[in-house]
N, C-alpha and C positions, 0 to 999 in steps of 0.2 A: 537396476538403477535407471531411473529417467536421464534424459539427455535436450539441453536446449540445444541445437546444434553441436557443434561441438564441448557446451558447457555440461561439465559432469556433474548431477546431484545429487543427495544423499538418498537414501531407500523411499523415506517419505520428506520431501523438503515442506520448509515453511518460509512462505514469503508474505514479506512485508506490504502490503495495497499501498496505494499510493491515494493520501488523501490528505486533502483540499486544506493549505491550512498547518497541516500537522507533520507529513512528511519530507520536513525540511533535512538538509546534511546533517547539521547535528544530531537530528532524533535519528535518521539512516544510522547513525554511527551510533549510536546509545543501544541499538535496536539487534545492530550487524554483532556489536562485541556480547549481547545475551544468547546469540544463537540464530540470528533469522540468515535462512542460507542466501535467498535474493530480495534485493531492498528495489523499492521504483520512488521516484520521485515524484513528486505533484503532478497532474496531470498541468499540461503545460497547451494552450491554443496556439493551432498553425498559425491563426491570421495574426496573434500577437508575434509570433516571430516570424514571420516574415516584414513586420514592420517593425520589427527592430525593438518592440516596448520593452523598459525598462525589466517590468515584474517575469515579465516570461524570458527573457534571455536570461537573470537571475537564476532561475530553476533550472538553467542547465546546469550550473556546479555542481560537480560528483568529484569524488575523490578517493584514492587510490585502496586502504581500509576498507570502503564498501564493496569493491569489487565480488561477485557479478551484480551489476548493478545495472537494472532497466531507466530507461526515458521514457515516458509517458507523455503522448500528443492527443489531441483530439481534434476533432473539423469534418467536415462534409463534402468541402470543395479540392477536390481531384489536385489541380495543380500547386493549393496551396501547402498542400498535404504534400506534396513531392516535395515541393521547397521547402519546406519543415525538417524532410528526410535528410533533406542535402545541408542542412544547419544541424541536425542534431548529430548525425554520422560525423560530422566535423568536431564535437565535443569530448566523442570517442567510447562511448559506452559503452555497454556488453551486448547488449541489446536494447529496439523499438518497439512498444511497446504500445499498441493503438486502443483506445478508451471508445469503445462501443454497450458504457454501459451502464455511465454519468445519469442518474433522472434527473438531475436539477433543472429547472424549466428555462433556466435563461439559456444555459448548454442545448436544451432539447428543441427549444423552440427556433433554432438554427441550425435544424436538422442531424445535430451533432448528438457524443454522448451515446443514450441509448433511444434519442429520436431516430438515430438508422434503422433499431429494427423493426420499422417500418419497410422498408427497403434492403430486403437481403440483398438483391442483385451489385446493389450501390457498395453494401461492406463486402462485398467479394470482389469487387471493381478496383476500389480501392486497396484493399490487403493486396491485391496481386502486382500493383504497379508499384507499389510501397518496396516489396520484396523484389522485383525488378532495381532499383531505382538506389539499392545501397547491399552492399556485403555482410552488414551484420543482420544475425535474425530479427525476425520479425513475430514479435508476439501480439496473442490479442485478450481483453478483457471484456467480459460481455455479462449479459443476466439470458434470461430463457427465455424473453420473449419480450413483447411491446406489453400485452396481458394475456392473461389467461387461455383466451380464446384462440391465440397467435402464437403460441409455442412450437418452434418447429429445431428447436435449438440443435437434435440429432442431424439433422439436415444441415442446417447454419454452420455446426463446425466440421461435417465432411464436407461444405465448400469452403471454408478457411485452411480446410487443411490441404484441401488440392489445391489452391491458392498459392502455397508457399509456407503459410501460417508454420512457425515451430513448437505453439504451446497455445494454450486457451484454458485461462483463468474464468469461472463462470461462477458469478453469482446468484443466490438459488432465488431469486425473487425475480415477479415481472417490472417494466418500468410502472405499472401503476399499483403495483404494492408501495412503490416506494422501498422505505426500510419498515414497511410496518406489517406485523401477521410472523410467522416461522418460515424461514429461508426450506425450502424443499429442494434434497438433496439427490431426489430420484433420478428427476434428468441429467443431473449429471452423470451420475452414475450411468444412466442409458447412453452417452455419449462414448463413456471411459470404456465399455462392454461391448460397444461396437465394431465388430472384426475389422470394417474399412479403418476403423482410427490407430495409428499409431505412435501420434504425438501426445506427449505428457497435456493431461486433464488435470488441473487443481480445482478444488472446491473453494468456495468463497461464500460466506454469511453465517452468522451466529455459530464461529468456532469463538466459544468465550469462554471453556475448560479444557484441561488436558485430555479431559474424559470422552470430550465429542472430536477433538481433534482424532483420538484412535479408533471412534469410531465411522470416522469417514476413512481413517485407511481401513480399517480389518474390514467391515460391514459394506461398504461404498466400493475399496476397491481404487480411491483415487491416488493421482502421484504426489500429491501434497494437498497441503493447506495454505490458502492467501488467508493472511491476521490483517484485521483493518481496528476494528473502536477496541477491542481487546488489549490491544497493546498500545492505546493513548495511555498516557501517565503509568505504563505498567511496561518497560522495555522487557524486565523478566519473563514476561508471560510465553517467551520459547525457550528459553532456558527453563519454564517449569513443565512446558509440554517436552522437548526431549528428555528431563530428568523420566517423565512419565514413562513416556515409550519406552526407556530403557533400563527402566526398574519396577514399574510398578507403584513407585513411590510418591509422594507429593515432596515441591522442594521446600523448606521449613520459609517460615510468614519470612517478609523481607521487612529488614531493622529501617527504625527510621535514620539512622547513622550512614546506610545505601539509600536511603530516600533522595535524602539533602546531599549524598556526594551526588548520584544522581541529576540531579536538579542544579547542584552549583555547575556540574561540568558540561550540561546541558547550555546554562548562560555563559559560560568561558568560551565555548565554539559556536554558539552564535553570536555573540559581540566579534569574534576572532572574524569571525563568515560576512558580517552586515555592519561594523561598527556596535558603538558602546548605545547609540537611540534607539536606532531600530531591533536591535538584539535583545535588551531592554524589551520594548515595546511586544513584539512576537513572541518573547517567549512566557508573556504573563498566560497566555490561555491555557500553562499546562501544569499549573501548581497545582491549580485543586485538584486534578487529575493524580498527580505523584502523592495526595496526600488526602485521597478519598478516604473516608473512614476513622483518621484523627479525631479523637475529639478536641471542642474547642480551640480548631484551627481556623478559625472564623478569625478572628485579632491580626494571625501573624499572615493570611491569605491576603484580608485588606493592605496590610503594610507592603508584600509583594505587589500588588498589581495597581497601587498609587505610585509607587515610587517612581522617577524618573530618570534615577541614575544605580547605575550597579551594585555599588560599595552599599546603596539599603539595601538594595535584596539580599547582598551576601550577609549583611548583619540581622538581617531577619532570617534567614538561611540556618546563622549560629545560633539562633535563640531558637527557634526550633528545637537546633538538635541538642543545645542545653538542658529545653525544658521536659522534651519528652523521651529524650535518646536512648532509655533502655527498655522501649514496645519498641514489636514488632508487628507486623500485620499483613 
């Protein structure tokens, strides 16, 4: 069994990525009650909290249910990144959890993200003063390289790990794949295989069946699986990879009558979390998503993401599950 420090995992855990947008408290908790062992939070900028901004001190709220629950920071600059530590250690997490692996270019073009790995010496700089600088572990998320030709990722996480580092999430793309071409699982694996390592390896990119999830433990080798666009609008999708692993089984289509509870109790904890506008407002990007595949959910999709007060969405919510309630999918 892996070990984030002292946090105990399951044989093969599956955690939840932390992404931009989507991995707000309530989806964490929609996500945590189907099975996902560790939930991270949005990646959240040093320099926005250290100045105090509104949207990034937000995304510290965690809550007690999601527990072991990561923080996710990103930044470049050494001191703002200690000041970060010293703000986020104060929110009280399980764990820090440092984003070396963002390609979005606004991220990257300020050296951040996965602009560092440009600069291994700078993410080994950093990870170690990070781990200096607070009592809880330190974890880190990465991809394998800047590109192609810059892969040195076996390297990169045995100085992460002599750093301090307690875990490394590695996504199998370069930053200038992007998310586009197949996530390449070998380096990791070359990591996970390497006698110097002996902190938990998770794989990350296109685990989007049960079927490849067991095959990055059997075939791979690795301590788990990070779920990232798999489990937008799909919180089941670890609750149907552990059904897998531990039977062989596929778990039966999910009713639309879990869809819509789903989906209401989703807008119940974020109105609870942000008020009834904004709660409203953020949680329309995840309908379609709860309700890929419907048909002719064009009519009750528009009625969700026009409305501006709760009580429509909940009555387009009940029509839904009136009109289509006994598919499953």
């Amino acid at each position: 069994m892996a070990k984030i420090s002292n946090i105990q995992l399951p044989d093969f855990a599956l955690l939840l990525a932390p992404m931009e947008d989507v991995s707000d408290p309530p989806f964490r908790a929609l996500c945590k009650e189907q099975g996902a062992d560790v939930v991270f939070t949005e990646f959240i900028s040093s320099e926005g909290l250290i100045r105090d901004a509104a949207k990034s001190v937000l995304k510290l709220d965690i809550y007690e249910m999601e527990r072991p629950v990561g923080i996710q920071i990103f930044g470049a600059n050494l001191d703002s990144m200690l000041q970060s530590v010293d703000i986020v250690t104060a929110s009280k997490p399980d764990m820090i959890d440092i984003n070396f692996g963002c390609p979005v270019k606004k991220v990257v073009s300020k050296g951040a993200g996965a602009g560092i790995l440009k600069d291994v010496d700078l993410m080994e700089q950093l990870t170690r003063e990070m781990v200096k600088r607070t009592h809880l572990p330190i974890t880190v998320k990465t991809r394998l390289g800047w590109d192609h030709d810059s892969i040195r990722i076996v390297e990169v996480a045995e100085r992460l790990q002599d750093a301090g580092c307690q875990a490394i999430s590695i996504h199998g793309r370069t930053r200038a794949q992007m998310y586009k071409g197949e996530a390449d699982w070998h380096p990791i694996a070359a990591v996970k295989n390497n006698p110097r390592m002996h902190i938990p390896i998770f794989g990350n990119g296109d685990v989007d069946t049960p079927e490849k999830a067991v095959i990055m433990r059997d075939e791979f080798g690795l301590d788990g699986a990070m779920i990232g666009r798999a489990s937008i609008g799909n919180p089941w999708f670890f609750r149907q990879v552990k059904q897998f692993i531990a039977t062989g089984t596929h778990l039966a289509p999910i009713s639309v009558e879990e869809r819509v509870s789903a989906a209401r109790r989703h807008l119940e904890m974020a109105i609870q979390w942000k008020g009834e506008r904004l709660g409203v407002f953020e949680t329309r990007r995840h309908y379609t998503n709860y309700f890929k595949g419907l048909p002719d959910f064009k009519p009750y999709r528009t009625k969700m993401v026009t409305s501006d007060n709760a009580q429509s969405v909940f009555d387009a919510l009940d029509e839904v599950l009136d009109t289509f309630g006994a598919l499953a999918f």
